[in-house]
C-alpha positions as CSV (number, residue, x, y, z in Angstrom):
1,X,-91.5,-105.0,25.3
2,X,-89.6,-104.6,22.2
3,X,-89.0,-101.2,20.4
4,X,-90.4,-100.5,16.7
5,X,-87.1,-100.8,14.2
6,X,-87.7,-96.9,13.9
7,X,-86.9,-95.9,17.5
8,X,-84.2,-98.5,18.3
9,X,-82.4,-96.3,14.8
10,X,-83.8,-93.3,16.6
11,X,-82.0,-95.0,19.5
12,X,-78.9,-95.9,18.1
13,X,-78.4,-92.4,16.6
14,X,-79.0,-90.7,19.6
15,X,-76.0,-92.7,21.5
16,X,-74.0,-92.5,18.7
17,X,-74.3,-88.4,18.8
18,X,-74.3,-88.5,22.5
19,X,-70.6,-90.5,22.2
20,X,-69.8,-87.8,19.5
21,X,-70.5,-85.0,22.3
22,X,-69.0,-86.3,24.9
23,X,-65.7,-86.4,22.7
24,X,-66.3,-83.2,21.4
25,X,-66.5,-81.8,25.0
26,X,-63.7,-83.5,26.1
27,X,-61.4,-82.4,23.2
28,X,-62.9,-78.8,24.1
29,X,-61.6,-79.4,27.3
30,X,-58.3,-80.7,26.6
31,X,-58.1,-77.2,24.5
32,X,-58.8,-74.9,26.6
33,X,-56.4,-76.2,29.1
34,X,-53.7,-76.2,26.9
35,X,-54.1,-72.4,26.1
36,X,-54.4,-71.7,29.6
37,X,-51.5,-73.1,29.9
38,X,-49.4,-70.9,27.0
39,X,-51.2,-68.0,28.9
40,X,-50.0,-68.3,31.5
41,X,-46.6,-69.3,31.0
42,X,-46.9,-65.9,28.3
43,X,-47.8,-64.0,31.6
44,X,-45.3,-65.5,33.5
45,X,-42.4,-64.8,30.3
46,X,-43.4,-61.0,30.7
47,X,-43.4,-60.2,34.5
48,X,-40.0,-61.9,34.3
49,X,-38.6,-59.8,31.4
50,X,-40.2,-56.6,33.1
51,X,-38.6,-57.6,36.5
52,X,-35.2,-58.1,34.6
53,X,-35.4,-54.9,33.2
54,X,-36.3,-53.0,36.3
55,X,-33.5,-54.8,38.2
56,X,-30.7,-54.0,35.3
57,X,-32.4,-50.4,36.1
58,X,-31.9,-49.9,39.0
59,X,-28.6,-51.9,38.8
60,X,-27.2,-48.8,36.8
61,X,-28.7,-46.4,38.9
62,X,-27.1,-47.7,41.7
63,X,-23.6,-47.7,40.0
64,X,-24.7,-44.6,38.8
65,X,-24.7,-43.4,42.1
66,X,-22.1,-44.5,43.6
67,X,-19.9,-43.2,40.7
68,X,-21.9,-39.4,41.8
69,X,-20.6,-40.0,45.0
70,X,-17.3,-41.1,44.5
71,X,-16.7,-38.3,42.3
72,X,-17.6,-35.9,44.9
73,X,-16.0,-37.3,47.9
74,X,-12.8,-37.1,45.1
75,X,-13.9,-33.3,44.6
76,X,-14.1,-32.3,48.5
77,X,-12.5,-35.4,50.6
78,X,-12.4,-33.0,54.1
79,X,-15.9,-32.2,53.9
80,X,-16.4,-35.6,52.9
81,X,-14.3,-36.5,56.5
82,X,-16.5,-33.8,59.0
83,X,-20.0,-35.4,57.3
84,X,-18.7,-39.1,57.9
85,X,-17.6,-38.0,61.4
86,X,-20.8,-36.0,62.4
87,X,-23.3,-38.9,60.9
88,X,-21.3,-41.0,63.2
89,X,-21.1,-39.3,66.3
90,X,-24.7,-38.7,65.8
91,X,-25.7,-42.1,64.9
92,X,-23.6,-43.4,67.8
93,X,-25.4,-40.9,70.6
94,X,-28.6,-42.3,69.2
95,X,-27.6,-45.4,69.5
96,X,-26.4,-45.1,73.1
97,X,-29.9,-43.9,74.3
């Protein structure tokens, strides 16, 4: 049973759009992949730089600190001693329990 010359052109158009779609979709695809891609490395760029800055945070801090405390034990080194002694004695009483 052969096909009047209209629908084998009806025919022929309607692969030839279907092919068209399909690459269209696939290139759609292949798109959206790639920019969930550069999301996500995006996302990934900014929790690092935040985690950088949090750590050089509490890097200072911490030297910070210790500077405060260093300063201190300068200021008053004998009561400085008798704390360091007592957190000890304590520490090592709880420990022997």
């Amino acid at each position: 049973m052969e096909l009047p010359a209209d629908s084998e052109k009806d025919l022929a158009a309607l692969r030839a759009d279907l092919a068209a779609l399909k690459n269209d979709v696939a290139s759609l695809v292949e798109h959206i992949k790639v920019g969930v891609k550069s999301s996500a490395h995006d996302a990934v760029d900014q929790v690092r730089g935040g985690v950088r800055g949090v750590s050089r945070t509490a890097a200072d801090q911490g030297q910070q600190s210790a500077k405060a405390v260093g300063d201190w034990v300068d200021q008053q080194p004998m009561l400085a001693v008798l704390i360091a002694v007592g957190v000890g004695y304590f520490g090592l009483r709880a420990l022997l329990r």
